[in-house]
C-alpha positions in Angstrom: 128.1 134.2 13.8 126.2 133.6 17.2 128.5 130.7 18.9 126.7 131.1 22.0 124.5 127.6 23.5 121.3 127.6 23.7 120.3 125.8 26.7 117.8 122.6 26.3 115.6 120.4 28.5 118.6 118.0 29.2 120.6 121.1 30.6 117.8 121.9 32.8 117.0 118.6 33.9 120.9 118.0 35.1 121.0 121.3 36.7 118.1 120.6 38.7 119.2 116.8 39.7 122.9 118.9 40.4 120.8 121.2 42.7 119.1 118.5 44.7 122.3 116.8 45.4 124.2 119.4 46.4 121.4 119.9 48.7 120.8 116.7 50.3 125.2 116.4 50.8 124.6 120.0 52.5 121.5 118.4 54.8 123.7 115.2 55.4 126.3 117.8 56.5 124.6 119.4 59.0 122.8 116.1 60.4 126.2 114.7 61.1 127.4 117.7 63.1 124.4 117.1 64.9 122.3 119.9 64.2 119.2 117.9 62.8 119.4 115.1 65.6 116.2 114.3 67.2 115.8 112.7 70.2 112.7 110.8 71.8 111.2 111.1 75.0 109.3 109.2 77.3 107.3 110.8 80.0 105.3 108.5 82.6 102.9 109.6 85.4 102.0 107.6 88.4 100.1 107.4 91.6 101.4 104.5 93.3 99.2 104.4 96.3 100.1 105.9 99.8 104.1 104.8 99.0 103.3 100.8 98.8 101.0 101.4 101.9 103.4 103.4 103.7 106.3 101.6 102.7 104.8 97.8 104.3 103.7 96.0 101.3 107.0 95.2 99.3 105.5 92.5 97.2 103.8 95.3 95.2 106.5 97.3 95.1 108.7 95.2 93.5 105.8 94.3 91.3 105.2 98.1 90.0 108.7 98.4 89.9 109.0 95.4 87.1 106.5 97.4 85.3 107.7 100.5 85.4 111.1 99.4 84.3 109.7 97.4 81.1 107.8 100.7 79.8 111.8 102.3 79.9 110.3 106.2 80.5 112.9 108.6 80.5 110.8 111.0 83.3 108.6 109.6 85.7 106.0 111.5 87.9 105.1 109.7 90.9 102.3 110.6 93.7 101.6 109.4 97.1 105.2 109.1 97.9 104.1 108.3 101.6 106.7 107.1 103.7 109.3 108.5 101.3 112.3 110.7 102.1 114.7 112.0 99.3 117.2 109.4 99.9 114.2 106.6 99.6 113.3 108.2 96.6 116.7 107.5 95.0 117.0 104.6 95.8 113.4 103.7 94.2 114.7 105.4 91.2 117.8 103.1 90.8 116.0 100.3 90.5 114.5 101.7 87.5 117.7 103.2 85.9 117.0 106.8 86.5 120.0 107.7 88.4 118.4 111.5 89.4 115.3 112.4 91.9 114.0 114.7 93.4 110.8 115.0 96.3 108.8 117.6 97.2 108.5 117.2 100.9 108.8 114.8 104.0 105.8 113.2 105.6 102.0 113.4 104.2 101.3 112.8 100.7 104.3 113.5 98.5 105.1 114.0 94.8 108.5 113.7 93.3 110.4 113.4 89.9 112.7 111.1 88.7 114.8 111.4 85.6 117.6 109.4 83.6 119.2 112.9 82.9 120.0 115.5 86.0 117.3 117.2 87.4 117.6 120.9 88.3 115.1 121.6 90.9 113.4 125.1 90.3 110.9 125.7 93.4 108.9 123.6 95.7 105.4 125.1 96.3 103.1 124.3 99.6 101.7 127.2 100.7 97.7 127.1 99.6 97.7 123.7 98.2 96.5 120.6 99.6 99.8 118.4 98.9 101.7 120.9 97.0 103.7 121.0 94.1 107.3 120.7 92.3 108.7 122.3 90.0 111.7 120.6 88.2 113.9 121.2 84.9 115.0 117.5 83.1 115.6 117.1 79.5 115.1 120.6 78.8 111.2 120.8 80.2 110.0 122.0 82.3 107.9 119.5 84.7 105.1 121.0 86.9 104.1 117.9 88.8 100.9 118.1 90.6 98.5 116.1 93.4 95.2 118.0 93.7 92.9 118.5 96.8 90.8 115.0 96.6 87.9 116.6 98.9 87.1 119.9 97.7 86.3 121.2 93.7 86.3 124.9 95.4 89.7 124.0 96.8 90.7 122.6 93.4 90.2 125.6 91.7 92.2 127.5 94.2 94.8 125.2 93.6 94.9 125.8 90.1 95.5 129.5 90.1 98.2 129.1 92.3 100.0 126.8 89.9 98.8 128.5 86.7 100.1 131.6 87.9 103.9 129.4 88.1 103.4 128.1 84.4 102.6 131.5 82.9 105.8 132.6 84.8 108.0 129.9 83.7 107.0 129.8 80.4 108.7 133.4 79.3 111.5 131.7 79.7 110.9 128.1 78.1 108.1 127.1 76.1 108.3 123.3 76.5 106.7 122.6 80.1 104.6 119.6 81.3 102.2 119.5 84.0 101.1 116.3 85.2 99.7 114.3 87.7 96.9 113.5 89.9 94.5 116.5 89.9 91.2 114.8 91.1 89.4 116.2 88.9 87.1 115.6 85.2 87.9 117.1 82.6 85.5 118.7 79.8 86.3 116.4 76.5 85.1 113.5 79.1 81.7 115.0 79.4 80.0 112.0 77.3 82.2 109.4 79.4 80.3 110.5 82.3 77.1 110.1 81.3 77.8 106.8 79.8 79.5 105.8 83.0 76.9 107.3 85.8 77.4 105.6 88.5 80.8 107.5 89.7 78.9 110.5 90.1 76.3 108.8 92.2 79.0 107.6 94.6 80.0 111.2 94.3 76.5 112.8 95.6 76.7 110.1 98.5 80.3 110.9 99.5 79.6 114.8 99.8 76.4 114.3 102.1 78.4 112.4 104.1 80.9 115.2 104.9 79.9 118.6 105.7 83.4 120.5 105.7 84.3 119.6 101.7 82.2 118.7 98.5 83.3 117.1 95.6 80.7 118.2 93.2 79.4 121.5 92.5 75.9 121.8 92.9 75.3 118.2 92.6 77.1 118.0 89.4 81.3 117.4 88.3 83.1 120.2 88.5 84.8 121.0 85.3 86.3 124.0 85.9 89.7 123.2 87.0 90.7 121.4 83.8 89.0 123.8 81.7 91.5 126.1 83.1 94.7 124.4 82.8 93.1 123.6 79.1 92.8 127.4 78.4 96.1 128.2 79.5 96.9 126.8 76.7 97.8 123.3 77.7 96.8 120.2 75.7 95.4 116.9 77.0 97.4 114.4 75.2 95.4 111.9 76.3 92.1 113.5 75.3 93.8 113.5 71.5 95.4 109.6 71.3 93.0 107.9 73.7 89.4 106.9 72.7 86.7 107.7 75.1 86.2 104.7 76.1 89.7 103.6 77.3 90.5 106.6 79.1 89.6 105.1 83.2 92.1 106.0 85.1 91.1 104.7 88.6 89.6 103.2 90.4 90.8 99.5 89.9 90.7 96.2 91.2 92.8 96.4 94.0 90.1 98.2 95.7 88.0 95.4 95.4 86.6 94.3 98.4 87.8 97.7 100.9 86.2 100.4 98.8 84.4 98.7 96.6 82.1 95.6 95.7 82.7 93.2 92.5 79.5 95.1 91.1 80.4 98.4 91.5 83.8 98.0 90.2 82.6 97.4 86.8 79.8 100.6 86.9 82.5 102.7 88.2 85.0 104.9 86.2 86.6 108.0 86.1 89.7 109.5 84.5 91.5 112.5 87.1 94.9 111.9 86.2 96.6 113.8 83.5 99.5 114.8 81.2 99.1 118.6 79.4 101.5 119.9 77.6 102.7 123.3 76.2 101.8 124.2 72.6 105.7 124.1 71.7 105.3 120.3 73.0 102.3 119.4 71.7 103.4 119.1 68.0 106.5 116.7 68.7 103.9 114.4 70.6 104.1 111.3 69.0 101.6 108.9 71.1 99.8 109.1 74.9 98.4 105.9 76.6 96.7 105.2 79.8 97.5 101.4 81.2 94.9 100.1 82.2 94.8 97.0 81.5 95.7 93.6 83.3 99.2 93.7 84.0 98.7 97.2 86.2 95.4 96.3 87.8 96.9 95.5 90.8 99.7 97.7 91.3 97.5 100.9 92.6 94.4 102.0 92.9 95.5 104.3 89.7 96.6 103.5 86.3 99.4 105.1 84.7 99.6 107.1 81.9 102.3 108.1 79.5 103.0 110.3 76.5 105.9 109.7 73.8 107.6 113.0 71.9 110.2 113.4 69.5 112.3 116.8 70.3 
């Protein structure tokens, strides 16, 4: 006589439900030791306009600085850091609760980094580029933070071999890197936003005959070479992927209204030259990118700031 059992559907059906719960108190295991944890991330870039116009105008200082510290990023780029020293810089930071910074140089146009975790500061760059460029480690990332030449698309795409070269080198070493900043220049997915915006490549043509050392434009025309060379790196444009065409004007804005710019041409004139790209390691934990420009920052530079969420 066979006593042996003979398993049935019930047997299988509880050995599978046992299965699944001995692997979700396994998962909950781990989690709680902390080896599932996420954390989230926000990154901010800004040009805040010749430091608060060389440090004189503290009305809109305290304004941006209001802003900035509603949006709670955990990294902020900044650009134009005019007037600013290292110890300025901290003290800027502060105010938004980032108790790190760090500045690439004294005097001129500056860029600098601030961080609510420390900052290791991996080079400074200034030879061959028109402001320069730093190089910091916060969070684990590697930040590449960048002011391109404003003049010059030839000098622009010098600039960007220079710092491509850097992210190709620092990236044997860590795959998540962000470069971001001001690079003065359009990028390829915004091909259709210039032509429905023309008149900022008109201002363009009239600006290069008007100076015969530097041209803006190549052969008449937007240079898109530079990004498409930071693109094919690869980098991504995180904006490019969350922000509709139509949204994505990064300057000018009001506050150059009446100095630069009439009432009339401020609504026919728009470009985007201000960027965050990210490595491919980064680019799948991005959870959301937005450019600001909208009322409340209209006022606070002459660029809008732009800002990209991620989930490590």
């Amino acid at each position: 006589m066979n006593f042996s059992r003979v398993n049935t559907g019930d047997d299988l059906a509880l050995a599978t439900i046992m299965k699944w719960i001995l692997f979700t108190l396994l998962t909950l295991l781990i989690c709680r030791s902390g080896y599932c944890q996420s954390e989230e991330i926000r990154v901010m870039s800004y040009n805040i306009l010749t430091g608060f116009d060389w440090g004189k105008d503290s009305s809109r200082e305290a304004s941006l600085v209001s802003w900035v510290k509603d949006q709670n990023a955990d990294v902020i780029a900044l650009q134009e850091l005019c007037d600013f020293n290292q110890q300025k810089l901290e003290l800027l930071a502060k105010k938004w609760n980032h108790n790190y910074a760090v500045i690439l140089k004294e005097g001129g146009y500056p860029v600098g980094l601030t961080s609510n975790k420390p900052i290791e500061l991996m080079e400074r760059v200034l030879e061959g580029l028109w402001h320069g460029m730093l190089h910091c480690k916060t969070w684990g990332i590697d930040f590449y933070v960048v002011h391109l030449s404003p003049a010059d698309w030839q000098f622009r795409k010098e600039e960007t071999g220079i710092i491509a070269e850097r992210i190709v080198r620092g990236s044997v070493s860590n795959d998540k890197y962000i470069v971001l900043g001001d690079f003065n220049a359009h990028s390829p997915f915004d091909g259709d936003f210039d032509i429905k915006y023309p008149y900022q490549l008109e201002r363009a043509r009239r600006g290069d005959l008007k100076n015969e050392k530097y041209k803006n434009l190549r052969n008449g025309l937007f240079d898109y070479s530079v990004m498409a060379s930071f693109l094919s790196l690869p980098l991504t444009d995180v904006c490019q992927r969350f922000v509709s065409l139509d949204d994505r004007t990064t300057c000018p804005t009001p506050i150059n209204v009446p100095e630069w710019l009439t009432r009339e041409e401020m609504q026919k004139t728009k470009s985007r030259i201000d960027y965050i790209l990210v490595s491919p390691t980064l680019e799948q934990f991005c959870t959301g990118a937005y450019i600001f420009n909208g009322e409340p920052t209209q006022y606070l530079s002459d660029h809008y700031p732009i800002v990209a969420d991620f989930r490590l």
